[in-house]
N, C-alpha and C positions, 0 to 999 in steps of 0.2 A: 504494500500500500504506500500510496508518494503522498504526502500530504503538500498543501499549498495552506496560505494566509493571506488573506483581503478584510480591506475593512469597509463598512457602511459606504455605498456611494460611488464605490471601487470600481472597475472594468473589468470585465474577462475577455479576452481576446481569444479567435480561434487560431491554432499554430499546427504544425508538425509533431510538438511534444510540449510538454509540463513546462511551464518557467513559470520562475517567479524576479521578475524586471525590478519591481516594489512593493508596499505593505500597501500601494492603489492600483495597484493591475496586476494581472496575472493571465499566461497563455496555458489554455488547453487545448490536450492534443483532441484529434477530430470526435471520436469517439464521446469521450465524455462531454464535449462544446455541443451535440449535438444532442445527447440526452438533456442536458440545462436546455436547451435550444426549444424544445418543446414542452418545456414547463411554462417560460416563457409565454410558448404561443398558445398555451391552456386558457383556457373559459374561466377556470376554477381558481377563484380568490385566493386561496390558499398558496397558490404559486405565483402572487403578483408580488413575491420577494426581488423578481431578476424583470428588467426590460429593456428594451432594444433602445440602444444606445445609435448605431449604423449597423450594413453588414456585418457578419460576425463580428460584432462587439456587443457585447450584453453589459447593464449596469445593474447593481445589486445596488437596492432600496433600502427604507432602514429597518433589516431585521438580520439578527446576529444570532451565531450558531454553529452547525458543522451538517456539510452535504457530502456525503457520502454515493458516489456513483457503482456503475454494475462494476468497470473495470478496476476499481479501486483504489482512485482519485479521490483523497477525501480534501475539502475546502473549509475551511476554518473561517468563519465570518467572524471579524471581532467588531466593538463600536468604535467611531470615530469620537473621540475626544480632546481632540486638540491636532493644531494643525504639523506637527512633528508626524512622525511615522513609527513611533515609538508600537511597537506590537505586544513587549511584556508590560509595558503600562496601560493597555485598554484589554488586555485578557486578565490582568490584575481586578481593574475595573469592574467589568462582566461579571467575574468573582466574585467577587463581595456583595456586589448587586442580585445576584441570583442566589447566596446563601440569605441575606436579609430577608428577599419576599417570600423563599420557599420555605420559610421558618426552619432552616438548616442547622443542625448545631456547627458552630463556631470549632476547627479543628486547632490544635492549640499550635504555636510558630515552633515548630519543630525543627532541625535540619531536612527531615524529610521532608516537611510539609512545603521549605523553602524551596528544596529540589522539584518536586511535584509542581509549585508554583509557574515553573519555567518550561514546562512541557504541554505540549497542545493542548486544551479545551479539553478532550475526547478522555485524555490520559487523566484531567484534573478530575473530572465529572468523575471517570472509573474510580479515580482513587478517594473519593470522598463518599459513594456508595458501600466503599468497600470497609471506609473507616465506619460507616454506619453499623454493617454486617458485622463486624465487631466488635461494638456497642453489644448487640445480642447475643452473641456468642460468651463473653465475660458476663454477662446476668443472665444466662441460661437460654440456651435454646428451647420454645415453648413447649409443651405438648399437653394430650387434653384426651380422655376416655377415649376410645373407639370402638365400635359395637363391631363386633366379625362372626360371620356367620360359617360354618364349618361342615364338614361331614369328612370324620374322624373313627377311629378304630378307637377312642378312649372317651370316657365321660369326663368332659369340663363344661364347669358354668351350669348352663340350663340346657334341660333337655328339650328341645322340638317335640313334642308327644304328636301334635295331628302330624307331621310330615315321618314320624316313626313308624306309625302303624299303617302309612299307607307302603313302606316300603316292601319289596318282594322275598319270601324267605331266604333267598340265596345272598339277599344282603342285608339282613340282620347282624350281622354284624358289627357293621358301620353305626354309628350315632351321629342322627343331625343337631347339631349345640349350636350355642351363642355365646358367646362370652365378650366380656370390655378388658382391651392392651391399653394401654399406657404407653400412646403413640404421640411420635412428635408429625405424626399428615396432618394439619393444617393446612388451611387455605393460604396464611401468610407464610410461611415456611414452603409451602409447594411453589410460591410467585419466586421468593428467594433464592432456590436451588435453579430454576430455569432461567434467571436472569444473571445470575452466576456462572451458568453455563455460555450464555449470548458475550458475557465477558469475555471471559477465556478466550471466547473467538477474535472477537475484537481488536484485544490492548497488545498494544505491540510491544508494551514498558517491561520487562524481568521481572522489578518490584512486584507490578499488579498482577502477570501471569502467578508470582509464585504465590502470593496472598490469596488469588482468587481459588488456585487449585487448592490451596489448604483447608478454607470453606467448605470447597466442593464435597472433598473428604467427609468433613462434619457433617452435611448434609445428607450423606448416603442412604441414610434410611428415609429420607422423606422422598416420596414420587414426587418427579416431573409435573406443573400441574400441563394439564391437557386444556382447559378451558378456563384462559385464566383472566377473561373478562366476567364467569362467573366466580372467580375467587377472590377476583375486588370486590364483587358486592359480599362476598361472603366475611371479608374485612372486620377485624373487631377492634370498637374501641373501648373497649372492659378497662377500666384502670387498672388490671394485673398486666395488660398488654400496652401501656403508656411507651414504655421503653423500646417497643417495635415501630412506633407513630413515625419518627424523624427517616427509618427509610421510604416510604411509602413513595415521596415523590419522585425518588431515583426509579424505582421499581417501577412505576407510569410511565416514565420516561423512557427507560433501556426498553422497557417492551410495549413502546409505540402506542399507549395510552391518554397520554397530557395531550392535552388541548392546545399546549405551542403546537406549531404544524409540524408534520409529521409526511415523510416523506413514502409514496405506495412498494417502493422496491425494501423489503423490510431483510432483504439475504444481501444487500449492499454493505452493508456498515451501521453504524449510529448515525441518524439522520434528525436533525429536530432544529429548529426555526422558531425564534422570537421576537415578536416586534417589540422595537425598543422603544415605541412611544409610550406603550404600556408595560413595559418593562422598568420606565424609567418613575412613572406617575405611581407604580403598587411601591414604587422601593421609596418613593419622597412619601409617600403615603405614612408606610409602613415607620421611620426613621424618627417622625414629625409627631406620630402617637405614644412612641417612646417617649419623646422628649416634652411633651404639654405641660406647663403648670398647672399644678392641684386646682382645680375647676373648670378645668376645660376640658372636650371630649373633639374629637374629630369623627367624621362620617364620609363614609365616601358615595359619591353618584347619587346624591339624591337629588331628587326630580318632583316638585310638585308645583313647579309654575312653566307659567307658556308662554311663547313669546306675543303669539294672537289670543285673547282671550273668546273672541266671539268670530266663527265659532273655534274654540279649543283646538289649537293646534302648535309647530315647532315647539317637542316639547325641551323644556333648558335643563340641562344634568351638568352639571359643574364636576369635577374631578374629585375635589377635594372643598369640606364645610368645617367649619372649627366653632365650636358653642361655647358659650361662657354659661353654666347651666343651661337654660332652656334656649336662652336666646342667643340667634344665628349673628356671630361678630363679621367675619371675613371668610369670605369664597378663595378660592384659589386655584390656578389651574396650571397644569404643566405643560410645557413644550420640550420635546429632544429635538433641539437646535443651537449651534455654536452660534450667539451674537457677540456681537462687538463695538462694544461701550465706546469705545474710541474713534468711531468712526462722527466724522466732520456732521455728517447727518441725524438730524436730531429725532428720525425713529429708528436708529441703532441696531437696523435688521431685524424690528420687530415688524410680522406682516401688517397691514390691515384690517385684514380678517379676523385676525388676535385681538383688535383693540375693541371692533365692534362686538364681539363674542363676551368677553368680560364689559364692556357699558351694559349690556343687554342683561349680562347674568345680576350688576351692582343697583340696577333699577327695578329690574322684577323683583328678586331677594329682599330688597332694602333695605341692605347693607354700606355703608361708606366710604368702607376700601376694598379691593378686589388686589388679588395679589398674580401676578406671571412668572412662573416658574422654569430656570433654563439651569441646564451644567452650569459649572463654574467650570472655569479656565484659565489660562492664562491673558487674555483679553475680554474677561469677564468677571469681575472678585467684586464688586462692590453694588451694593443696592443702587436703582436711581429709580425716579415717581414719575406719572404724567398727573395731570390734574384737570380733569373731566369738567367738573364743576364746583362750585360750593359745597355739593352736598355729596359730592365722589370723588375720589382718587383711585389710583393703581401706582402698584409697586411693581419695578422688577427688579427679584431676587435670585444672588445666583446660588448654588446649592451645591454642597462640598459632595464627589461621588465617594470618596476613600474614608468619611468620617462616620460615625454612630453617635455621634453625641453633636449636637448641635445649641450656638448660644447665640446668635444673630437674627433669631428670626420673632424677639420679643416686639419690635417695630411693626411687626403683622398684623399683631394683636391692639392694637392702640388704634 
């Protein structure tokens, strides 16, 4: 498998073979240019990640990830965060952002985890499912009664009495029983061992090959699950099962479950796709509820006004709502997009479409301030306001992507 790296916005060129020219273009060979080639010209939303840029040149939109083709070109999307080409600092980024919203536990800075840090997406993903699998394996692999139905030469358990007497003399001998093992088949344990398996094939790393095989090991006695869209719903969240919760989303993910998109060739590789506009809004979401002063509560997408009342229609769902008990202080919405404070021009690459979206949300609401939310950067670190009217402003603030603790955004609230 060759792996390549592009980020958000990036070019794919079609070539003779793989290169990689920069972290914003990259050539594929015919083959694989041609498979991306009609995702492209798909009908299907779900593949409006890549478009046509010219002739073979395709442009990746903004959603970040890894595509994985039949021949074994895998493509590493990372985000654009800064006008550098730096690739470990926006797969660092990504990182952090995707353990924050998928409520991941935190892996502690290890040397390995530093090592890990500096290897493809694909590799990082593996090795952080696998730190999960370990979580469980140190607090007990679960297991839970099983009823097994028998027909045996010895009496155990219970005897079958109607299915005994219907048997023929010649096989009286046999006993039909029942009895309960003290099995670890699970539904979550059967997901486990089959996606442990989907590894193996996968990780090209030492580390994670020999981790993942040592699990496997562990795993032996649980089956394969066979239908393991019926074994998520079968899913338990028992509090004796808390400590199983944190792999759940890996397990989605490797076996082409999560609702990121998801790629139909599922014997290619690891394939999954997120959009970073919504990727960026659940993690400022998520960061912002941590951090609230005692009385304030945040909400997210709520919707209970229109922009036409009569008759009822556009209806306005804001991103992001922040309450000082009951009553609605400041709306908030996020953009993934690089602006630039410094720019001579005094809407700073914010669109128009932006400004009338929040007027629209700060007058319906009726609320005071409306706040736009963008990365912070290096040509973005500092708050600045437009001011609507008397009776409205807007903020734009820019948002640290590498921090968890945030203390600049008390000005929102006011």
């Amino acid at each position: 498998m060759q792996s390549l790296v592009i980020r958000e916005f990036g070019e794919i060129h079609k070539s003779d073979k793989n290169q990689q020219p920069c972290v914003d273009k990259i050539c594929l060979k015919t083959s694989a240019f041609l498979e991306l080639e009609k995702l492209a010209e798909s009908d299907d939303k779900n593949y409006r990640f890549l478009k046509f840029k010219k002739s073979n040149v395709l442009k990746v939109q903004n959603f970040v990830g890894v595509i994985s083709t039949k021949d074994g070109t895998q493509i590493e999307i990372l985000p654009k965060i800064s006008e550098d080409g730096n690739a470990d600092k926006s797969r660092k980024t990504l990182a952090n952002m995707l353990k924050v919203v998928h409520n991941l536990p935190f892996i502690q800075t290890t040397k390995a985890d530093l090592q890990l840090k500096n290897q493809p997406l694909p590799e990082l993903l593996i090795g952080w499912f696998l730190a999960c699998v370990d979580t469980i394996v140190k607090q007990g692999i679960r297991r839970d009664y099983e009823r097994v139905a028998e027909h045996e030469q010895f009496l155990k358990g219970q005897l079958q009495t109607h299915k005994q007497l219907n048997e023929p003399p010649h096989k009286q001998h046999l006993f039909h029983i029942e009895y309960d093992v003290f099995s670890p088949n699970r539904a979550e344990n059967r997901l486990i061992h089959l996606a442990l398996l989907q590894v193996v094939k996968w990780s090209k790393d030492n580390g994670n090959q020999k981790q993942a095989k040592h699990y496997l090991h562990l795993f032996d006695q649980v089956p394969l699950s066979k239908n393991y869209k019926n074994d998520f719903n079968k899913w338990s969240n028992a509090r004796d099962m808390q400590y199983y919760q944190g792999v759940l989303p890996w397990l989605k993910l490797i076996l082409n479950q999560q609702s990121p998109y998801t790629l139909k060739d599922k014997n290619a590789g690891i394939s999954f796709l997120i959009p970073m506009e919504k990727l960026f809004e659940q993690y400022v979401a998520k960061i912002l509820a941590k951090n609230l002063p005692n009385g304030y509560q945040l909400k997210e997408q709520i919707a209970s006004k229109y922009l036409a009342n009569e008759p009822k229609s556009f209806l306005l769902k804001p991103d992001i709502a922040i309450y000082e008990g009951e009553q609605l202080k400041v709306i908030l919405d996020t953009k993934w997009k690089l602006i630039n404070q410094n720019q001579e021009d005094n809407k700073k690459g914010i669109s128009q479409s932006d400004m009338y979206q929040l007027f629209a949300y700060g007058k319906k609401y009726g609320v005071k301030k409306v706040v736009l939310i963008y990365p912070q950067h290096d040509n973005f670190k500092e708050e600045f306001a437009f001011k609507f009217d008397d009776d409205l402003c807007l903020g734009v603030q820019p948002f640290e992507l590498n921090n968890d603790k945030i203390d600049n955004f008390e000005s929102c609230l006011v």
